[in-house]
C-alpha positions in Angstrom: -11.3 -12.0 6.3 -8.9 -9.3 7.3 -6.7 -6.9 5.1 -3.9 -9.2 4.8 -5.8 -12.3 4.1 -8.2 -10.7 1.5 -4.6 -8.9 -0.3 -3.5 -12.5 -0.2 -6.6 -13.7 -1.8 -6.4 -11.6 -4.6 -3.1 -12.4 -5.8 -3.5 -16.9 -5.7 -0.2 -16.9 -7.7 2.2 -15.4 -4.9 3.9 -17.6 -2.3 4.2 -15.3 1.2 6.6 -16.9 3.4 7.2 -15.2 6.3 11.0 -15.3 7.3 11.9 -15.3 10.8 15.6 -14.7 9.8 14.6 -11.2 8.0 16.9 -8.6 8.9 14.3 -5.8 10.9 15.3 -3.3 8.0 13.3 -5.2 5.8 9.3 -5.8 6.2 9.1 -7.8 2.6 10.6 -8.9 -0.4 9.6 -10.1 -3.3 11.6 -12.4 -5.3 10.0 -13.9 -8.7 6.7 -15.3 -7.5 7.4 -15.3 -3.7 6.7 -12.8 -0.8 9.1 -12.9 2.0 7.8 -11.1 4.8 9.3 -9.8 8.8 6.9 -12.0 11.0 7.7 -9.1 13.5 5.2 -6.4 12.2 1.8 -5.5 13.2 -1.3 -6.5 11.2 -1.4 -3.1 9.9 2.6 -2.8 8.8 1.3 -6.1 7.6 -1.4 -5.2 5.3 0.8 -2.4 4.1 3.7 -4.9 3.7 1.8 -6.8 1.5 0.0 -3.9 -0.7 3.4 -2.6 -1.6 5.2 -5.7 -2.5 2.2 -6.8 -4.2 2.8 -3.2 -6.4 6.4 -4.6 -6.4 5.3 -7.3 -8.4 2.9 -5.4 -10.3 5.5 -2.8 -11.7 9.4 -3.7 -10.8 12.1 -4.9 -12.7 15.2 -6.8 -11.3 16.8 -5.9 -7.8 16.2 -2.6 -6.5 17.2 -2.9 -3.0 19.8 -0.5 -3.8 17.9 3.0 -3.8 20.5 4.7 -4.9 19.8 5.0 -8.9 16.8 7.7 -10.0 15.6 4.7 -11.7 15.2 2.2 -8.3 13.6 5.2 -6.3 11.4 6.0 -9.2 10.5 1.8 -9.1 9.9 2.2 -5.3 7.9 5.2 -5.6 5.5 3.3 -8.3 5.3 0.4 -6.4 4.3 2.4 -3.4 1.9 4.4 -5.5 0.2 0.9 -7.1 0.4 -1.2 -3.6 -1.5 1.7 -1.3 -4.0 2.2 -3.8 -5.1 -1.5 -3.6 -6.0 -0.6 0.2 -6.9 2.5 -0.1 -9.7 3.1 -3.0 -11.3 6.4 -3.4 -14.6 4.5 -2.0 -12.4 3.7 1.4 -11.7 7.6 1.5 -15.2 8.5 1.3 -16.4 5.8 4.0 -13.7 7.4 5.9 -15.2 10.7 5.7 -18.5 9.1 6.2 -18.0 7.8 9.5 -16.1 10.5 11.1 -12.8 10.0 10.2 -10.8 13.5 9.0 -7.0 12.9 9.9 -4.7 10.9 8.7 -4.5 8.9 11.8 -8.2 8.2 11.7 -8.7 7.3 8.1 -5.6 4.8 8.5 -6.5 3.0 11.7 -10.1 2.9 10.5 -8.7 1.1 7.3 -6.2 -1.2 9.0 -3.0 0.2 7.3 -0.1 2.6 8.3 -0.2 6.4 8.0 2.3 6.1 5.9 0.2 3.8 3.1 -2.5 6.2 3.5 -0.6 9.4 3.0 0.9 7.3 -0.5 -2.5 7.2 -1.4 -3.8 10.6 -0.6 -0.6 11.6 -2.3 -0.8 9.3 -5.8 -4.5 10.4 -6.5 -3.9 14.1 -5.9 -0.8 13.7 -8.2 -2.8 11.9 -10.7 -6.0 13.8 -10.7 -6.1 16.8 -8.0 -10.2 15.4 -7.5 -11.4 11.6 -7.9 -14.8 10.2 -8.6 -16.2 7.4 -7.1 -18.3 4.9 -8.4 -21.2 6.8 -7.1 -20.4 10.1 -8.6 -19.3 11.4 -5.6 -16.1 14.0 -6.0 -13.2 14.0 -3.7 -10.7 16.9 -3.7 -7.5 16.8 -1.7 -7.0 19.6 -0.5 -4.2 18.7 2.2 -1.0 21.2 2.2 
């Protein structure tokens, strides 16, 4: 089971459509209790796709296509936050580290997800705690300027 299909998995009480009509400025939508997703991405703008609208439906309110308000972007940004840490635990970071993987680029291809999901990630847990601990007690500081 891949990225997408395991995201999928976990959340029985979405319906993902994908919409061959979706303007390419969008990648996915959630509306209510369905997923609308651009059949034209990659498996990894997929699985990225999904993780954030996922977060959409996790923390958003109402319509916030409009990015305009501090209160859509701070939606978006939450959403972002909450959807790339379902992909990218602090356990993925440390098998990153364990197999080889120090960049950005490295960590996200070894994951299946976008640079930009990663970064999100990297971003949210130094915001939230500068250092993480995993489940096995091992620390992780970001360090990244």
């Amino acid at each position: 089971m891949d990225n997408v299909e395991k995201l999928m998995a976990s959340f029985p009480n979405l319906d993902y459509k994908f919409e061959p009509k979706m303007p390419d400025i969008y990648k996915g939508i959630i509306d209510d209790e369905i997923v609308y997703l651009n059949p034209r991405q990659t498996k990894t703008q997929l699985a990225s796709t999904v993780s954030e609208e996922i977060g959409h439906y996790l923390t958003s309110a109402g319509n916030i296509l409009d990015q305009e308000s501090p209160e859509t972007k701070k939606q978006e940004r939450k959403a972002r936050d909450v959807g790339a840490t379902l992909v990218v635990t602090p356990e993925d970071i440390l098998k990153c580290y364990e197999n080889g993987y120090e960049t950005i680029e490295g960590c996200a291809d070894f994951l299946g997800i976008t640079k930009e999901t990663f970064t999100n990630a990297i971003n949210y847990y130094r915001r939230k705690d500068g250092a993480i601990m995993t489940k096995n007690k091992d620390i992780i500081v970001f360090n990244i300027d």
